[in-house]
C-alpha positions in Angstrom: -54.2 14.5 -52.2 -50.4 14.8 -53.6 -49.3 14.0 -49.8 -51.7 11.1 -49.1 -49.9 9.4 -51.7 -46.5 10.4 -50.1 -47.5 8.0 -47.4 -47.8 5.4 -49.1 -44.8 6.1 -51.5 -42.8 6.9 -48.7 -41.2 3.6 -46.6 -39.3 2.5 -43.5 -37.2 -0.4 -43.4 -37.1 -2.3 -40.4 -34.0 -4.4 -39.5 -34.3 -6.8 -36.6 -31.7 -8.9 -35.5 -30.4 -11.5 -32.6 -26.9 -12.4 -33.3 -25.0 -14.3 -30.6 -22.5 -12.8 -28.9 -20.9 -16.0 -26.9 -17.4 -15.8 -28.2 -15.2 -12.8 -29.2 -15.6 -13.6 -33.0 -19.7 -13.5 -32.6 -19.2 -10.2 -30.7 -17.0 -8.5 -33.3 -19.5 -9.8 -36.2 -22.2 -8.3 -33.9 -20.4 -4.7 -33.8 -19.1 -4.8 -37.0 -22.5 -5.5 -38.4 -24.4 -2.8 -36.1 -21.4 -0.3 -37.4 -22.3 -0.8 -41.4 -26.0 -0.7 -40.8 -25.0 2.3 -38.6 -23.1 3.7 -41.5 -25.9 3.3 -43.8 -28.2 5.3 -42.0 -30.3 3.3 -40.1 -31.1 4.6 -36.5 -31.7 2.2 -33.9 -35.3 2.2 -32.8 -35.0 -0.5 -29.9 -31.8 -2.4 -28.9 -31.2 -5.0 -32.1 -34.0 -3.4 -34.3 -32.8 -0.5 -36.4 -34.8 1.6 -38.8 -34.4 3.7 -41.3 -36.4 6.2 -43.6 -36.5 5.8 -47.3 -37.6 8.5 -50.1 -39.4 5.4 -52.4 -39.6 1.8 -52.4 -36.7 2.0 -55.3 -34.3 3.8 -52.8 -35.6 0.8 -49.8 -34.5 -1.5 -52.3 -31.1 0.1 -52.4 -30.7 -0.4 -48.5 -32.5 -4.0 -48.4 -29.3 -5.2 -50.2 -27.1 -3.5 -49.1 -28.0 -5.4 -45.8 -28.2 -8.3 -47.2 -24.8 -8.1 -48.3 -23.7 -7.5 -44.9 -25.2 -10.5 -42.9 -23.2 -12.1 -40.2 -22.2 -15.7 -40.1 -24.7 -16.5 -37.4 -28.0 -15.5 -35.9 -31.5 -14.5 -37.3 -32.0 -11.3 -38.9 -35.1 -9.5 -40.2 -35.8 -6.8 -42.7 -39.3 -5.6 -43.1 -40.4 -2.8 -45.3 -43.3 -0.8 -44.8 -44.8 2.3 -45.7 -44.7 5.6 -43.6 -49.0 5.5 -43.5 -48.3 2.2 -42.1 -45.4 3.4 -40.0 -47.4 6.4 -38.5 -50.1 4.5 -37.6 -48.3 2.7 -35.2 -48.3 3.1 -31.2 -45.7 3.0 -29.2 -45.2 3.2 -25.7 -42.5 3.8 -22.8 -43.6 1.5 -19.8 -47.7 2.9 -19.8 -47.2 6.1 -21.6 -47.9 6.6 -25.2 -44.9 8.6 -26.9 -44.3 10.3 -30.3 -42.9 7.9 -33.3 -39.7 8.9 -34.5 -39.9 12.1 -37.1 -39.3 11.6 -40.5 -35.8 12.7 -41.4 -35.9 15.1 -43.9 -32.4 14.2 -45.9 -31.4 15.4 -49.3 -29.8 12.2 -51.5 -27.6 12.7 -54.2 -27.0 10.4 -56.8 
């Protein structure tokens, strides 16, 4: 029972994004951008859609901001938060074949 409700405690934030990358400026804010999500922790699940596991919706919280104090100039960015039951129930596929989602990372966080 305790680890049904893990699943649900548990969450993945999702960060989608399509910045432009026309002039030199746009593609520095589009590296420096990918870096500091990069640096948080988040793991790039397809190319401009990074992910990353969270211990509680408290601790998503944490890394929702910190995005959002990170935004670029330009472009459209997404964050979506959802749980891991929600996460694991997903499909995903290379070309025809079902594969594996991600495992959940099992880190230690200090505070």
């Amino acid at each position: 029972m305790y680890e049904r409700l893990n699943a649900y405690r548990i969450m993945w934030v999702l960060v989608h994004f399509d910045l432009p990358t026309d002039t030199k400026k746009d593609r520095k804010n589009y590296s420096i951008f990918r870096k500091k999500i990069m640096a948080d922790g988040f793991l790039m699940f397809q190319f401009s859609m990074y992910i990353r596991h969270c211990s509680s919706r408290e601790n998503a919280d944490v890394h929702i901001k910190r995005v959002k104090c990170i935004l670029p100039p330009k472009g459209h960015i997404g964050i979506m938060c959802i749980t891991d039951k929600q996460f694991g129930m997903m499909e995903i596929f290379r070309g025809r074949e079902l594969v594996d989602p991600p495992e959940t990372s099992q880190q230690l966080e200090l505070f």
